[in-house]
N, C-alpha and C positions, 0 to 999 in steps of 0.2 A: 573383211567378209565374215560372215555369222557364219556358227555351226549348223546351221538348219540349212546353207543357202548350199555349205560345201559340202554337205550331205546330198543334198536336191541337184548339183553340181554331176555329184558321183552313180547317182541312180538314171540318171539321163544316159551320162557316158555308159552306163552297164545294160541301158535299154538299149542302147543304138547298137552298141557290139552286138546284144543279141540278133537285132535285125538285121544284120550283117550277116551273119554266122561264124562257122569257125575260122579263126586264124591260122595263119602259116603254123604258126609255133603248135596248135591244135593240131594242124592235116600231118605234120612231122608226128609226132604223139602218136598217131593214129597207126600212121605206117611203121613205127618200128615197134608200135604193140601187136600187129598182126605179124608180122615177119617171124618177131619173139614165139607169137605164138607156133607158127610155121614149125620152125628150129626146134623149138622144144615138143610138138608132136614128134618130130622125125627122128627126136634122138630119147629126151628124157621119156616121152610117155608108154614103151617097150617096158623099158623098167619098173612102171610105176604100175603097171597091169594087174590084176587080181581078181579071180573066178570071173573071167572072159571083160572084164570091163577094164579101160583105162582113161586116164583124163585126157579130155579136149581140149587142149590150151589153146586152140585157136578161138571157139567161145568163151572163155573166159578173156582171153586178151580182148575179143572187140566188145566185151561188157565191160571189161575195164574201161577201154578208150572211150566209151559211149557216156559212162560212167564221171571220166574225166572232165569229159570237155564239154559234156550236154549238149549235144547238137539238134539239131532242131531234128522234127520226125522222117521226111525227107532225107536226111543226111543220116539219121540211123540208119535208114534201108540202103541207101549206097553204102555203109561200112557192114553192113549184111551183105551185099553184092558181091563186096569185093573179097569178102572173107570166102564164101561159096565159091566163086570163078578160082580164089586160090588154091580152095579146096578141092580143084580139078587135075593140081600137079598129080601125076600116076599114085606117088611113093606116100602121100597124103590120104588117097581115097580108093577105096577099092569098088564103090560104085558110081559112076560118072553119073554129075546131073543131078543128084537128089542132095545134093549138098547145097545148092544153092539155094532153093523155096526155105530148106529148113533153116540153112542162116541169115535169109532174108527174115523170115517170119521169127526169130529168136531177136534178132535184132529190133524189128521191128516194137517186139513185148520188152524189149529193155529200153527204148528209146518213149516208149509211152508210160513205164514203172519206175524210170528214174527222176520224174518230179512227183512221184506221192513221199510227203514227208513223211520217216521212219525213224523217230527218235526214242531211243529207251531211256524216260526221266530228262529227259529233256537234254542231255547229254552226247550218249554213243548212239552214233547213225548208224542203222541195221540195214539202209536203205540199198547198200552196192551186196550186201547178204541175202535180201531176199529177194532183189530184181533176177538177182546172177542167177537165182536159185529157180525162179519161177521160167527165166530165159533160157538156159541151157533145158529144162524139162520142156519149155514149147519146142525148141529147135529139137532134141532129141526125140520126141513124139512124133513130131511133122517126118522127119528122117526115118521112124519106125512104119509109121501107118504107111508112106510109099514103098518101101522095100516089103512090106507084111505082104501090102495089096498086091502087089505085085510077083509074087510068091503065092496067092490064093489065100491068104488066111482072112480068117475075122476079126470086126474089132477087138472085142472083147478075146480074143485068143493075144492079138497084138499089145494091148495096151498090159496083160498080165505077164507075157513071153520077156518083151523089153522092161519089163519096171526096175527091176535092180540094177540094170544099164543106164538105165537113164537117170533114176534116180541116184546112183552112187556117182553117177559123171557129175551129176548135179549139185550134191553136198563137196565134192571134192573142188567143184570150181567158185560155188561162192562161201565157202573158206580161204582159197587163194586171193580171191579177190577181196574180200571183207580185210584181209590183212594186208596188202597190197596199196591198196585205195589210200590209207591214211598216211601211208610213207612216201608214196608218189606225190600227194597232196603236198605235203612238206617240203619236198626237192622241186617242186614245180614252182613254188612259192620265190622258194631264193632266185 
């Protein structure tokens, strides 16, 4: 067999899995990066707090997994679903319900931002860097403007009120992830 044919071989199999969608070993991935992320809201992110903001490891874990396993767009909005729905345990969220649009919709912007190709020099992918980055600021925004609204304010009161929340949530989760990403990629490989 030619190297063209077990190439043309390999791209076929990589197309059909796509149309399949995720695998067991993908929906495993998924669920113990959102768990991860759970656990480590409930415990590490108290500690890691500073001038009222602390990291969301819950979006950062499902921009990880999203990140991972690229699943189709459909299937980022259920790993937004189910991050929200989780994000209803009491000790998780102090406002019921607006966690779920905002991790539907954050999801959703990293499920559509993880196929633009982002390569520095054709080398380091920046790609789980600035999806993480632009996803956690939709989902953190979506999650401001409801609670702002909701409370009477304006946009423009809102979007200057929460910037250093969201944006520090933001820089802090896709650093996590951007370092993250390439060490997972490895152990996933073996």
């Amino acid at each position: 067999m030619s190297e063209s044919t077990a190439t043309a071989k390999r791209n076929v199999a990589t197309d059909d899995q796509a149309k399949k969608g995720l695998t067991t070993q993908d929906l495993i991935l998924i669920a113990v990066l959102l768990a991860a992320g759970a656990v480590l809201k409930l415990t590490v992110a108290s500690f890691l707090s500073f001038a009222g903001m602390k990291p969301n490891f819950v979006i950062a874990m499902y921009c990880l997994a999203i990140i991972l396993t690229r699943p189709k767009l459909s299937q980022s909005i259920v790993i937004g679903l189910i991050a929200g729905i989780m994000c209803q345990i009491p000790m998780l969220n102090a406002t019921p319900l607006v966690n779920i649009p905002s991790e539907v919709l954050g999801a959703l912007a990293c499920g559509l931002l993880i196929h633009v190709p982002l390569k520095i020099g054709g080398k380091v992918d920046i790609n789980p860097l600035v999806t993480t980055f632009l996803s956690t600021v939709v989902s953190g925004y979506t999650f401001a403007i409801i609670v702002g609204t909701m409370n009477g304010l304006a946009l423009p009161v809102i979007f200057v009120t929460y910037a250093v929340m969201v944006f520090g949530t933001a820089m802090f989760n896709c650093i996590l992830v951007q370092i993250l990403t390439p060490l997972l990629r490895k152990v996933l490989k073996k």
